[in-house]
C-alpha positions as CSV (number, residue, x, y, z in Angstrom):
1,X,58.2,76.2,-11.0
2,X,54.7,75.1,-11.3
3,X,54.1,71.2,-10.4
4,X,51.7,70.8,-13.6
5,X,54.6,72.0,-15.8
6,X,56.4,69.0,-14.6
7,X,54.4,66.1,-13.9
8,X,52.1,66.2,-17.1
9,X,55.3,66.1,-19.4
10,X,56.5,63.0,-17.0
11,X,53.1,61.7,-17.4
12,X,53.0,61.9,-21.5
13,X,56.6,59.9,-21.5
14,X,55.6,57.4,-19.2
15,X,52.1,56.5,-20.9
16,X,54.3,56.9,-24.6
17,X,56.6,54.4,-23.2
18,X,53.8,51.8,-22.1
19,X,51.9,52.3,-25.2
20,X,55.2,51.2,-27.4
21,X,55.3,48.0,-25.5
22,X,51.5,47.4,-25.9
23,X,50.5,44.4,-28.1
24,X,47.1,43.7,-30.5
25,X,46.6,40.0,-30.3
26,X,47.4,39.1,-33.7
27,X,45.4,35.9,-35.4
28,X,48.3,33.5,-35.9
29,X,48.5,32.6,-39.8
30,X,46.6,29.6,-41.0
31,X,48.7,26.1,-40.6
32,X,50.0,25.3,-44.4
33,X,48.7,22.0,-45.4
34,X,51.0,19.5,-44.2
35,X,48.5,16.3,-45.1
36,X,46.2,14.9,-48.3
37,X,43.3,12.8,-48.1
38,X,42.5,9.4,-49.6
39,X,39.6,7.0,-49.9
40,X,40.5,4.0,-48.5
41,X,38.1,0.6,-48.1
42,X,35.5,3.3,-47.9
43,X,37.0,5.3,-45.2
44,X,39.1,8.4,-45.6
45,X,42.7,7.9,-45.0
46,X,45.0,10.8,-43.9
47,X,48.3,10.8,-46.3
48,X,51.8,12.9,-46.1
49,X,51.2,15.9,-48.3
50,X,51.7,14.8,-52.4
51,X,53.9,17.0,-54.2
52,X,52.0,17.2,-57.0
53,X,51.9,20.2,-60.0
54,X,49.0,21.6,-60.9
55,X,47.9,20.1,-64.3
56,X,45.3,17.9,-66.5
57,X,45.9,15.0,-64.6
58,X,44.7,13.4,-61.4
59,X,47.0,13.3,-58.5
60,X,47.4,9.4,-57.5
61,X,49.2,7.3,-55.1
62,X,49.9,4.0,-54.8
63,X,50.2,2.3,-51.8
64,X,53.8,0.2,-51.8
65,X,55.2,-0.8,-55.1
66,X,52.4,-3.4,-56.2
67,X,49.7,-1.9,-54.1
68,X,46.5,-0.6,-55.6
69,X,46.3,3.3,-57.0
70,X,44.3,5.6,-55.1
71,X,42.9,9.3,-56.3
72,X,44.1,12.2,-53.8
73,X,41.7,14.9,-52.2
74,X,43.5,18.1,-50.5
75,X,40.0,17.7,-47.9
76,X,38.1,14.8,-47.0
77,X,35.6,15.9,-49.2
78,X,35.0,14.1,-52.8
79,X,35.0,17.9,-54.5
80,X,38.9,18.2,-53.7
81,X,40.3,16.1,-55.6
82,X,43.8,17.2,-56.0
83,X,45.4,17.7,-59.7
84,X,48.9,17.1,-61.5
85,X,50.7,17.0,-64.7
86,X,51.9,13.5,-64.2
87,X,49.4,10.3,-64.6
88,X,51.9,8.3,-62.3
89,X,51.0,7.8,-59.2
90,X,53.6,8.6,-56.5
91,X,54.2,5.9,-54.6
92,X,53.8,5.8,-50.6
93,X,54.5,3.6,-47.6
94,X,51.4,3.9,-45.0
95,X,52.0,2.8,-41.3
């Protein structure tokens, strides 16, 4: 029997086999939001993540129960400010 008739057969398994296991770097999916933005004493302040609906209303927060009420921004940038159907504000603890 002819070598060639053996080995390139071999060969054409072998490389199939490799190629199976071979792997594209994949970009890893963007991180969900897991933070919201407000302006606090000037400065942004990073926030837990407001659940907040999509609506006619600003999304708010107030800090404690008798704190002051602050607007939410999905970026720390004054064009994001986040929406909702509710005009009250949630009301959060900040450490």
């Amino acid at each position: 029997m002819n070598i060639r008739k053996l080995i390139l057969p071999m060969l054409a398994i072998v490389f199939a086999i490799g190629m199976a296991f071979a792997t594209v770097d994949v970009k890893p999916e963007p991180k969900l939001q897991v933070q919201d933005f407000i302006i606090l004493n000037g400065s942004w302040q990073a926030i837990p993540e407001q659940d907040c609906e999509p609506g006619d209303e600003t999304c708010r927060v107030k800090l404690g129960d008798s704190g002051l009420v602050y607007d939410v921004y999905d970026q720390m940038d004054q064009s994001t400010l986040k929406s909702s159907t509710s005009e009250n504000p949630n009301v959060i603890n900040l450490q």
